[in-house]
Each structure stands twice: as C-alpha cells, then as structure tokens.
SETOR-663828 format. One line per 10 residues: number of its first residue (from 1); for each residue x, y, z of C-alpha. Coordinates in Angstrom, 2 decimals. Layout:
BEGIN
NUM> X/Y/Z ~ ...
This chain:
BEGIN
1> -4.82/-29.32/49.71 ~ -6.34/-28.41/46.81 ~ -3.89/-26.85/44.23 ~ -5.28/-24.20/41.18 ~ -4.35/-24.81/38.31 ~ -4.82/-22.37/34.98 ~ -5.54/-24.42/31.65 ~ -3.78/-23.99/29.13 ~ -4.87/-22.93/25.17 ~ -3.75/-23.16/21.68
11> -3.36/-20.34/19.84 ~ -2.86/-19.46/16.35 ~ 0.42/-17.77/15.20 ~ -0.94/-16.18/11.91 ~ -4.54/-14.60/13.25 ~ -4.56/-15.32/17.12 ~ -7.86/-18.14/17.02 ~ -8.06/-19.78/20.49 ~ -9.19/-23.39/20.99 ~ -8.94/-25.44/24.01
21> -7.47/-28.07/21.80 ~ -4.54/-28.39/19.10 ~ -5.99/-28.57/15.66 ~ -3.90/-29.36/12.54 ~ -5.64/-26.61/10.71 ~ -6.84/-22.79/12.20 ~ -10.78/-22.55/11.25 ~ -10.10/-18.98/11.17 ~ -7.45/-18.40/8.92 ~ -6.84/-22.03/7.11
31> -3.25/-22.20/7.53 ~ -1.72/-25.68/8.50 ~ 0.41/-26.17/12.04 ~ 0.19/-22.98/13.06 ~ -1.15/-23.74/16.85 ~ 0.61/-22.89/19.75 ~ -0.07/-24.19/23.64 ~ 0.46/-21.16/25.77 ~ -1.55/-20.01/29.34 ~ -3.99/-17.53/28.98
41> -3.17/-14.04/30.31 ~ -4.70/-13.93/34.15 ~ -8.11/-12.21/34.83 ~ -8.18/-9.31/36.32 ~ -9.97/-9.17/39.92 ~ -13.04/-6.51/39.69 ~ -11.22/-4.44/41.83 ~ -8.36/-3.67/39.66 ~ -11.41/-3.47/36.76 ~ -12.99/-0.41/38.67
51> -10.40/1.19/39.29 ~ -9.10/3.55/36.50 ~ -7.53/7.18/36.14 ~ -10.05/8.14/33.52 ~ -13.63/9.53/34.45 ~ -16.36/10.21/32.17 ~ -16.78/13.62/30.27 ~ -19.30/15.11/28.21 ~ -18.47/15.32/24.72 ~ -18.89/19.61/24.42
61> -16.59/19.91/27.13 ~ -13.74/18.07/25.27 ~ -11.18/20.61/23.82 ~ -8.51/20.18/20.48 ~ -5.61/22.16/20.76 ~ -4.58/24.12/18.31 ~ -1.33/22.08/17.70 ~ -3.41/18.97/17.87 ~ -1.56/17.51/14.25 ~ 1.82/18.57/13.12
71> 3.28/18.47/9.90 ~ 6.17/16.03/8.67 ~ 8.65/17.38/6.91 ~ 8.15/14.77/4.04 ~ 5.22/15.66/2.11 ~ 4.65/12.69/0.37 ~ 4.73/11.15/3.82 ~ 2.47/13.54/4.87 ~ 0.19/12.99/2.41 ~ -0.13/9.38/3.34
81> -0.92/10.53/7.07 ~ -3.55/12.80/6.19 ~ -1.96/15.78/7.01 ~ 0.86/15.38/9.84 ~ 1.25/13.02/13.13 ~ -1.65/13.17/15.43 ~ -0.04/13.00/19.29 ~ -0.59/9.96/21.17 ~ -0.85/7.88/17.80 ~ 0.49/4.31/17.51
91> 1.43/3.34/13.74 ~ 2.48/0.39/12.11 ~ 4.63/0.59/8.82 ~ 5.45/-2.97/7.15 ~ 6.32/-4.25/3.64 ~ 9.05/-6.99/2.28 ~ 12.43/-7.28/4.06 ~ 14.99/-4.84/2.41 ~ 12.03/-2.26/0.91 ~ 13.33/-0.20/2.73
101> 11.16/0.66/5.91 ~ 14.19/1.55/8.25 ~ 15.48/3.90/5.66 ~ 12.26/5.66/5.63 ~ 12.10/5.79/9.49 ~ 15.47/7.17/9.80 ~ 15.26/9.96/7.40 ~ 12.02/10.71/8.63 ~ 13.18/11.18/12.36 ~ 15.87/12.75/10.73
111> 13.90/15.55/9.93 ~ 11.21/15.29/12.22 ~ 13.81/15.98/15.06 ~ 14.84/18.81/13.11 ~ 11.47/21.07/13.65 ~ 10.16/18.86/16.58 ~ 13.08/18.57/19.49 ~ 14.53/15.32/20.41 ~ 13.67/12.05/18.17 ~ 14.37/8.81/19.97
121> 14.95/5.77/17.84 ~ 14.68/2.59/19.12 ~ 16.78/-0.60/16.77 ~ 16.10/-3.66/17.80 ~ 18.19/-5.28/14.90 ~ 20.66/-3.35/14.51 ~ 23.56/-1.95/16.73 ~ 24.50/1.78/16.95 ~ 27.49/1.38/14.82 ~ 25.11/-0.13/11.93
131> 22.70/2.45/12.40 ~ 25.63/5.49/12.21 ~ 26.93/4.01/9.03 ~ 23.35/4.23/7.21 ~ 22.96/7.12/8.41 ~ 26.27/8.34/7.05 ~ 25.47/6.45/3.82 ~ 21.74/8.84/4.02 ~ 23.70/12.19/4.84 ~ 22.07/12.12/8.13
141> 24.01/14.18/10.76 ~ 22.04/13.26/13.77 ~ 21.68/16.23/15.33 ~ 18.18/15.95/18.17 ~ 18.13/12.23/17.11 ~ 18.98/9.97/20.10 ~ 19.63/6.31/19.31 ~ 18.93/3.30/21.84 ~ 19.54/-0.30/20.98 ~ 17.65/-1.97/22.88
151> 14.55/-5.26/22.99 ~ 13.26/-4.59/26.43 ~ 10.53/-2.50/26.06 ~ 10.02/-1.40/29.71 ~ 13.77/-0.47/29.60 ~ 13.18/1.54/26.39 ~ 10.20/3.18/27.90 ~ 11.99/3.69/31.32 ~ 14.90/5.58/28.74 ~ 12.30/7.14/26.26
161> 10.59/8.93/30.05 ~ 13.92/10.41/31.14 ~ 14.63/12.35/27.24 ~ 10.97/13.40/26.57 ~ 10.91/12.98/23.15 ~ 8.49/14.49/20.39 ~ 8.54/11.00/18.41 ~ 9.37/7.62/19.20 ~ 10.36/5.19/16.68 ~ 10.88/1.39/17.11
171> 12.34/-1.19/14.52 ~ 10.97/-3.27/15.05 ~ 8.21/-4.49/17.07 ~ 9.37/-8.56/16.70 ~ 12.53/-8.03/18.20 ~ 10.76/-6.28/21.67 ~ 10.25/-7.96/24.36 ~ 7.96/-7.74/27.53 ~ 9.90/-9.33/30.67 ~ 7.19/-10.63/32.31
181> 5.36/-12.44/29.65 ~ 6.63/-16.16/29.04 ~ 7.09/-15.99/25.33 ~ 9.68/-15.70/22.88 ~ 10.09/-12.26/21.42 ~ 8.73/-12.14/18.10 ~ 5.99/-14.69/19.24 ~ 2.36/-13.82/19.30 ~ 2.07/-12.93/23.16 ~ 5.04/-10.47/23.29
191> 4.19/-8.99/19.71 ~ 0.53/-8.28/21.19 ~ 1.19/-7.28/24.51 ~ 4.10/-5.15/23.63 ~ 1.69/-3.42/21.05 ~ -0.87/-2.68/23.81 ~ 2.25/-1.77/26.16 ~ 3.18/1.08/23.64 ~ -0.62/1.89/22.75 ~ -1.53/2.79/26.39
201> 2.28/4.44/27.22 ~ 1.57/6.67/24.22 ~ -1.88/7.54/25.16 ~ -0.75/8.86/28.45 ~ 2.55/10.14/27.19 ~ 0.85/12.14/24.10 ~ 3.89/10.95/22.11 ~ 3.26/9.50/18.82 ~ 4.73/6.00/18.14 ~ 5.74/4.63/15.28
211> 6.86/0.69/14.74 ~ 8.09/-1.32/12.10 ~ 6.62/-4.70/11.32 ~ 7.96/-8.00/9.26 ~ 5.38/-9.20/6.85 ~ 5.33/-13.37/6.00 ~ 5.52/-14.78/2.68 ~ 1.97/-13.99/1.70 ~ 2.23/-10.53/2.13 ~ 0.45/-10.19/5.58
221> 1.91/-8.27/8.69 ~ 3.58/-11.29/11.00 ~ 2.33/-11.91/14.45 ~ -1.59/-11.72/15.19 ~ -4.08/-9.75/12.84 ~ -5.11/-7.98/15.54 ~ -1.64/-6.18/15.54 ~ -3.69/-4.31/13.20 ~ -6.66/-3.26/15.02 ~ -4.52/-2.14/17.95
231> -2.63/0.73/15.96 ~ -4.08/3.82/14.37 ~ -2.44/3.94/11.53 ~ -1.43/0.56/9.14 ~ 1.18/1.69/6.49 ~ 2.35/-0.68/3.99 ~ 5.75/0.76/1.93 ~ 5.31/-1.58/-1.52 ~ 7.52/-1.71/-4.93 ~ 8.34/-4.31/-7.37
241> 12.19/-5.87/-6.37 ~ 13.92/-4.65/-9.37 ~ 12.30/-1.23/-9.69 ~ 13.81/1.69/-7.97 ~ 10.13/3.16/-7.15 ~ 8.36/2.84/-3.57 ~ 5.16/3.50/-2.97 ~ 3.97/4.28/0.52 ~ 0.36/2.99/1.08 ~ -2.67/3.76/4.09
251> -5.06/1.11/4.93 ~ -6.06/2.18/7.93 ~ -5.99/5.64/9.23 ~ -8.10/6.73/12.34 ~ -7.58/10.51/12.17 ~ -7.68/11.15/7.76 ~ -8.33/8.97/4.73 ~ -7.38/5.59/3.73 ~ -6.07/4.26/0.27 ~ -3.59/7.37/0.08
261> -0.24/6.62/-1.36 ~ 3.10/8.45/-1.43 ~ 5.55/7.68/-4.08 ~ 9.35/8.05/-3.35 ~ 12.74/7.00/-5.77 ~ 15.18/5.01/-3.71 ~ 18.43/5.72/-5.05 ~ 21.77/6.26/-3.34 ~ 20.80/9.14/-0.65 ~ 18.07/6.91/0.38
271> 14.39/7.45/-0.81 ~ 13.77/10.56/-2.29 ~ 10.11/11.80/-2.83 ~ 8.90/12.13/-6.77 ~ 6.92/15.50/-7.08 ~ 5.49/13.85/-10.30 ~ 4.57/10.25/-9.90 ~ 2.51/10.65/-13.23 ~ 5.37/12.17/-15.54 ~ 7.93/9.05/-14.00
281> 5.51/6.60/-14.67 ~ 5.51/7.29/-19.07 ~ 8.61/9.26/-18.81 ~ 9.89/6.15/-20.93 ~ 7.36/5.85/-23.18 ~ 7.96/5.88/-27.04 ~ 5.97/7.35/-30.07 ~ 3.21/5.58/-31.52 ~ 3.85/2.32/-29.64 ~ 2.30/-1.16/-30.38
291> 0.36/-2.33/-27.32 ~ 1.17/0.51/-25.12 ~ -1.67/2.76/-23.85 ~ -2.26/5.62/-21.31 ~ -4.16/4.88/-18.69 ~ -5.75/7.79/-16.17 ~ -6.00/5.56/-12.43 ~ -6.81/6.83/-9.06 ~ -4.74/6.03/-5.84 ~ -6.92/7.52/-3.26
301> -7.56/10.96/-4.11 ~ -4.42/11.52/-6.46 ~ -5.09/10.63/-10.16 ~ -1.74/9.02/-11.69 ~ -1.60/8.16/-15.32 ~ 0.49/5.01/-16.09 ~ 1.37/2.64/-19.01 ~ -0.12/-0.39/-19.74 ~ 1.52/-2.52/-22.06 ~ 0.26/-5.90/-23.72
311> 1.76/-8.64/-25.81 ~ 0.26/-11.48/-27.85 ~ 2.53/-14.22/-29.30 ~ 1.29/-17.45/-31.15 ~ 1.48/-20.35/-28.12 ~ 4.03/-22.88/-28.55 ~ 2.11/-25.32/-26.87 ~ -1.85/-26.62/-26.70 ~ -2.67/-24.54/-23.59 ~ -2.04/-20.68/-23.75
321> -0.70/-18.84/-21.35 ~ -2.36/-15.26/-19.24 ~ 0.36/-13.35/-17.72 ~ -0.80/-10.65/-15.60 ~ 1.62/-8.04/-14.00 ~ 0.17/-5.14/-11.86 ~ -3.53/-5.56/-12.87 ~ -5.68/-8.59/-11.60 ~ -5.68/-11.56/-13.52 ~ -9.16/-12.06/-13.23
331> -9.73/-8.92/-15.35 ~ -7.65/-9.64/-18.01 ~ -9.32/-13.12/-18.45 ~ -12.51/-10.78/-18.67 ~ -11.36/-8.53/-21.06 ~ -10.00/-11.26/-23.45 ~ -13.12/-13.22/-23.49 ~ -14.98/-9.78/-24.27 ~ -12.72/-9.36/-27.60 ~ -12.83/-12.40/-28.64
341> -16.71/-13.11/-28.21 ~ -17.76/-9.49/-28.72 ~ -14.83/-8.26/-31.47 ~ -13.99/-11.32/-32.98 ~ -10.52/-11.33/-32.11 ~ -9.12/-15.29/-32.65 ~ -7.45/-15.19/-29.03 ~ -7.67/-18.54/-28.39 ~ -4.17/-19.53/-30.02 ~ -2.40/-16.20/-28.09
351> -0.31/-16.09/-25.24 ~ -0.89/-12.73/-23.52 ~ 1.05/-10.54/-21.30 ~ -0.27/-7.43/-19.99 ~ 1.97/-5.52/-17.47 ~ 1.48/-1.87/-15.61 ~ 5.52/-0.28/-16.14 ~ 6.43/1.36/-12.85 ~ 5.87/-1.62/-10.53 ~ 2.29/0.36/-9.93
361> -0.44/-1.94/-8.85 ~ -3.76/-0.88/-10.33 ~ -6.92/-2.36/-8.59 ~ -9.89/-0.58/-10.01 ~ -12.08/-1.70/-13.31 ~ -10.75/1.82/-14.89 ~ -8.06/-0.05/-16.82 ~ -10.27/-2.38/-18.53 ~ -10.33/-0.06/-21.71 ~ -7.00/0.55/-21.80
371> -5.92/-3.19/-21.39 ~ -8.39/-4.11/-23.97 ~ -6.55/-1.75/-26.23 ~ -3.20/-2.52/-25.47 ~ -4.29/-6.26/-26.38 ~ -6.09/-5.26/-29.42 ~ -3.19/-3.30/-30.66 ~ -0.62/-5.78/-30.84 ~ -2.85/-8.77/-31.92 ~ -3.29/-6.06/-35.12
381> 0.49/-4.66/-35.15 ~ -1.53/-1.51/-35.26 ~ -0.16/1.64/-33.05 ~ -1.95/3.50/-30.46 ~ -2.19/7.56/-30.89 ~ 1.07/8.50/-28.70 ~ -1.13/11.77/-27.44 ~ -4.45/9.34/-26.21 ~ -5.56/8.43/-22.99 ~ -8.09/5.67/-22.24
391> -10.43/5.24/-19.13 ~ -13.29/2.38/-18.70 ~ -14.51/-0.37/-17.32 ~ -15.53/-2.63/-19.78 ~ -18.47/-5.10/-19.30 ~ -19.44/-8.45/-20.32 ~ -21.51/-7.38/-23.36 ~ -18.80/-5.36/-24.85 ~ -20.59/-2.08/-23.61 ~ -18.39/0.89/-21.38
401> -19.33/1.67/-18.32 ~ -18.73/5.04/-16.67 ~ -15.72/5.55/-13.79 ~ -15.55/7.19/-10.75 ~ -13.98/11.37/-11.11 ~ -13.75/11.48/-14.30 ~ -13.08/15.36/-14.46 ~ -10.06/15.19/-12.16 ~ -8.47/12.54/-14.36 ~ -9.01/14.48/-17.50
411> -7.12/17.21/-16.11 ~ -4.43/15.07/-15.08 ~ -4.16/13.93/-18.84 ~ -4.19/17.62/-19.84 ~ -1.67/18.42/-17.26 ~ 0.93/16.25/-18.60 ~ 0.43/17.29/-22.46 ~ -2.05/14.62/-23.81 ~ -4.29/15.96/-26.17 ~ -7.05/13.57/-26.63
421> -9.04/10.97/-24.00 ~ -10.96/8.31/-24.76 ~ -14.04/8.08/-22.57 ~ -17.15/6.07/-21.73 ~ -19.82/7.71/-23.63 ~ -22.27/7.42/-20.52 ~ -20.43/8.86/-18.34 ~ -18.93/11.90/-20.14 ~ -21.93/13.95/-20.19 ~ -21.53/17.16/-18.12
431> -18.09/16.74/-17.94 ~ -16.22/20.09/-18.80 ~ -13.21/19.05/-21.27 ~ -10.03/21.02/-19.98 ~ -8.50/23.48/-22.74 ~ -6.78/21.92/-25.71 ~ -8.13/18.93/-24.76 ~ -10.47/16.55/-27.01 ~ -12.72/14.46/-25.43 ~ -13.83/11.45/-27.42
441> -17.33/9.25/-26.03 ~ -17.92/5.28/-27.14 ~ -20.57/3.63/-26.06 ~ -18.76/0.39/-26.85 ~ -15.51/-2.08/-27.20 ~ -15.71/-1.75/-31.08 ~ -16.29/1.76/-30.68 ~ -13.30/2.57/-28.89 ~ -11.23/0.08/-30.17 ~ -11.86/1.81/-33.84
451> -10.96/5.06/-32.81 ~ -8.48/3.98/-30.66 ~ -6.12/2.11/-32.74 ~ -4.29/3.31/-36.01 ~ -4.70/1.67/-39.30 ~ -2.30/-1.73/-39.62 ~ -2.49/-4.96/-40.90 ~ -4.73/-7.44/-38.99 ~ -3.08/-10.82/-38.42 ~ -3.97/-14.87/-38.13
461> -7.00/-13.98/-39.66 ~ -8.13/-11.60/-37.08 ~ -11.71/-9.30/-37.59 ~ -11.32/-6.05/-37.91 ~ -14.81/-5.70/-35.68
C-alpha cells in the first residue's frame, strides 16, 4: 500500500525564504543559520478554493459610511494614523524592548474605551495583576477596558466574539499561538498564521486590531518580513535609551500617509504627548554657542527645528576618528571632505563629532548646511548667531542646493522667534519671507559659512576661505 507522504522545507526565520534544502546562509536575507525544516501548510482542494462568502461588486455600488474612521483620543497618535482608526484594520506597532509600546497601548485603550464602548486587551506576557499595577502606576481606572490573559488565539477570539468590542489590542503577537499549527509560539508559522488569523477575523468582524511586535538586534520586526505586508498599518515607537523623548513613526499606512511621526515625553504618568516637538528640541540651547546650529527638518509633513551640534579635537592617534549621532555617517564624511577640499579647512588631523540633541534621527540632505556649520564653527572657536537657522544640502563642489518646502520651514523658524535663515540661494526665489523674518541666499559653502559664523580666531593654521 502505497503511503503519501508531504516533503518537508526549510525555511528562513528572519525573511521566510523557502528551499527544499538546508543552506548555511539565506540567499534572501544573508543571515547565517537561520533555516528551519518544517512541512508546508496543506493545499487546499479546488473545492474549498471556489467556495467563498464574498461575490463580486461593481465599484459605484460600494458605499463609505459616514463613521467609516474615528478619531483617537491621542492626537499625536492620531496624527501618526492619518486621522483616526479605520474599522477592520490590522496594525503592527514595534520598537526596542522597554520603549515603551505596552504603555502606549494601554493608555491608548484607556481612552479609546472611554468614547468607543468596551476595549478588550489581550497580554500575552503579562498577568492581570501586572497589567493592574501599570495601570495604577498610569492613573488608568479601567473603566470599558476588559483584560484577558491569554496565548491561544482562537480562545481569545472565541472571548473577544462574546464582549463585542470597539478595539482589540494584543501584546504581543510572539506569545500567540494557533493550536493546530505544529510550531512553537513565537516561531515563524504561528507568528504568520496567527497574523492572517486576526487579518481575516477583523475583516469580517469590522473591529480594528492592533498588535505589538519584538524587533531583533538589528532593528527589524522579529518573525517573517512578510508580518509586514499582512498588516495595514507598520508603526515603529523609536527614542534614544537615555532620552526621555519617543517618537512614534508610520512606514506603512494603507488608509493616510506614511513617514508621519508623533512625539510624546515618557515621564512618570506614562508618555505624555509634546504639543511643541520644535520648542523641546532647543529648549536647552545657549546664546551664541560654538558648534551649535538650528536646523529647519521635515518628519513627514510636520517641519521640526532641532540642534545640531559638532566638535573637532586634535586626534591623539594617526587615524582620526568620525562620530556620527542622529545624522548618517555617510554625510558627514561628505561634508568634511567638502570643507576641507573646497574651504580649506586642515581636517585631516580632527576628530569630529556631530550629534542631533533630542535623540531625533534626521535622514534628509537638509542638514548638510547646518552640519557643515556646526563643524566649521568649532574648528574656528567662532560662534554661530543664536537667532539663525540653516537649511541645505550641500554638494560635492561646495555649491547649495535647494530643499524640499522651504516656505513651511521658514515659518516654523519664525514661529519659534528666530529672526534670520540661512537659505540656498537657488531655491529661495519666490519664497515669501514671513514677518520679522530675514531671509539670507548663498549660492555656496564659503558663502554661507561667512555669513554664518561670527568673527573668532582661526586655529592649526586653518583658512579663513
């Protein structure tokens, strides 16, 4: 008799590649001993594959209701979103253990079941008396917010049925389980079929899900990158380990924009929004300051203005050292070669340090003036006008190069009491100057960096370009 058997295949743990045979390194993603033998899931027979509850409609005859988004009461939160909690949504929120991604869940059920009806939230790490004592700790009285502790996911959804809930919130989606799927929880079968589990349960349900997810040493959400193209929504919450800032980021958002962020304060209630990212960011800032420089950035579509400081130091030994905190490396090697080839500055002997205060990341080529600046300033012990801003992207032949909305950060300098911008000349024409405000063009590095910097003695026999 003739028995059937179902071969087996290796998949990877870090991006879900499947071979038919171990490999020692994933051709997908390039990490080392990351294969796993499991079976593959069984086909489906084409009956089962015709047979479906949905039928075909025309597009005009599909209606929106009204209430088809609702707000958060969390507007930084909301912000992020794009304007409230679609139903039927599945979204991911990750970031570093101890950011504190089940603090923001719980106050934002908290409050969520406070306008919306009944909040259920699912811990999956935690028990109930854990999750009672934050929320003491948070100020949380609990009122419409029903807590289940619980890793079998067709449990929680057989509990989450019976309530009817206006949110669902798990924490987190490692710890559930599916009981028919021979895997461990946490592994990349139960992490991908509880993630469809929950995306076609909220579909149905019109429930929006939300689920917490661990991220691995390089930053990246555990389990299978798909995890990512499954959900709606990918949140990540980000901040620097000793700063007391968090700043709530979109990279994926089906239903509104991507690259939004939300900045909240942790502090002893829990994470409290800031209503003025831009003022907390140079709140701290002294007078005329010696490699210190405004900087106008853009985080989606919210303009922030942030410090960026720089320090040069004589190297103690033959190799110098680039330290790079909150702007990419890469850019700061560009911008030194730039003043020392195109300015003259004698770099070559300097270790540098140029950090972003805040634990703000910036990723655009806006900073590149402002970093050249900061450098420039304390290679000459010379001061930078406490009132200035600087925005530009600095090329390789010392010229400045226009930047993206310029008028909207302008009037974010304005707003917070800065009376003067420095600007790439190219791009500044047309652009109405906001009252009280003094717009000042350069075409170049030596330009700017003349008008930028206050008289003071150069040093190690640095040109004055």
């Amino acid at each position: 008799m003739e028995k059937s058997r179902r071969k087996t295949v290796f998949v990877c743990q870090q991006c879900g590649h499947e071979e038919l045979k171990w490999l020692g390194r994933c051709p997908g993603c390039h990490e080392w001993n990351s294969f796993v033998e499991m079976a593959p899931p069984p086909v489906a027979s084409s009956a089962r594959r015709v047979s479906s509850g949905s039928v075909p409609r025309e597009l005009s005859e599909v209606s929106i209701d009204a209430d088809e988004r609702f707000s958060v009461p969390m507007a930084e939160f909301n912000r992020v979103l794009g304007g409230g909690l679609v139903p039927g949504s599945l979204m991911l929120i990750s970031g570093d253990p101890g950011i504190g991604k089940s603090t923001l869940m719980l106050q934002a059920a908290a409050l969520i079941a406070g306008v919306r009806g009944k909040v259920v939230y699912v811990t999956g790490e935690e028990t109930l008396r854990q999750t009672k004592l934050r929320s003491q700790r948070l100020g949380i009285a609990g009122e419409g917010l029903y807590l289940l502790a619980e890793t079998d996911l067709e449990a929680i959804l057989g509990q989450v049925e019976q309530l009817q809930p206006g949110l669902v919130v798990l924490d987190s989606i490692q710890t559930a389980y599916l009981p028919d799927e021979d895997a461990a929880p946490g592994s990349i079968t139960q992490v991908r079929q509880c993630t469809l589990r929950l995306m076609q349960w909220a579909k149905s349900s019109g429930v929006p899900v939300l689920i917490t997810g661990h991220v691995t040493k390089e930053g990246a959400i555990a389990g299978p990158r798909v995890l990512e193209h499954i959900v709606d929504v990918v949140l990540y919450l980000e901040g620097e380990p000793f700063s007391a800032y968090r700043l709530l980021r979109c990279v994926k958002n089906r239903f509104g924009s991507t690259n939004e962020i939300g900045v909240f304060e942790m502090k002893e209630k829990g994470l409290v929004e800031v209503e003025n990212p831009s003022l907390a960011f140079i709140s701290q800032r002294g007078g005329e300051s010696i490699g210190s420089v405004v900087v106008p950035v853009l985080e989606g579509s919210r303009p922030l203005l942030v410090e960026v400081q720089a320090l040069t130091n004589p190297t103690s030994f033959g190799m110098p050292r680039r330290t790079a905190n909150g702007v990419d490396f890469n850019r700061v090697l560009l911008v030194t070669a730039v003043l020392s080839k195109r300015l003259g500055l004698k770099l070559g002997n300097q270790d540098i340090m140029v950090n972003v205060t805040g634990g703000l990341k910036i990723g655009e080529p806006a900073a590149d003036l402002g970093i050249a600046l900061a450098i420039a300033s304390s290679f000459r012990d010379a001061g930078i006008d406490p009132e200035m801003a600087a925005v530009g992207e600095v090329g390789l032949s010392g010229e400045l190069r226009t930047v993206p909305q310029l008028e909207r950060r302008l009037n974010e300098v304005a707003r917070l009491g800065l009376r003067r911008c420095l600007v790439p000349k190219a791009g500044s024409k047309g652009v109405p100057a906001p009252k009280g405000m003094e717009v000042i063009p350069a075409s170049n590095l030596r330009e700017a960096v003349a008008v930028g910097l206050v008289k003071g003695k150069a040093r190690g026999g640095a040109s004055e370009g």
